[in-house]
N, C-alpha and C positions, 0 to 999 in steps of 0.2 A: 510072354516071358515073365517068370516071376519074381519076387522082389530080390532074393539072392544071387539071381545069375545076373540079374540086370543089374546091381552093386558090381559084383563081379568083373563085368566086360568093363562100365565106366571104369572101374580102378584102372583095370589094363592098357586100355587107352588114355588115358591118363597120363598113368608112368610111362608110356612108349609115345605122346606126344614130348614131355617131358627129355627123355632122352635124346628124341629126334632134333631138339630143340639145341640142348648142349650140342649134339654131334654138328649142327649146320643145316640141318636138313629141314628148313623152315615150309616146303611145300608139303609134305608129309606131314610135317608136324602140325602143320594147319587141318589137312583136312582129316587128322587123327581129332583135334579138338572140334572138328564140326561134326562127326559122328559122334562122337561123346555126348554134344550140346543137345541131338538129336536121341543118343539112347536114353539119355537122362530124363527128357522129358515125354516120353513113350506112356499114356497111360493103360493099363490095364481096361482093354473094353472088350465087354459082352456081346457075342453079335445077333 
C-alpha cells in the first residue's frame, strides 16, 4: 500500500468512525477506529 492510499483509507475511517460515533453506533465506530490504528501503522515491507 503506498503512502497516498494509505492516508487516504486512515482519512476515511476516520470520518466514518467519527460519524458512527455522533450517530450512536459505538460498536462500528470502534472497530472502524481499530482498523485505522491498524492501517496506520502498516509499514511498507520488502519481502
Amino acid at each position: 500500500m503506498n503512502g497516498l492510499s494509505k492516508h487516504l483509507l486512515t482519512g476515511l475511517l476516520v470520518a466514518a468512525g467519527i460519524y458512527g460515533v455522533v450517530n450512536g453506533e459505538f460498536i462500528i465506530s470502534s472497530a472502524l477506529f481499530a482498523i485505522t490504528t491498524y492501517t496506520s501503522n502498516i509499514k511498507n515491507q520488502k519481502s
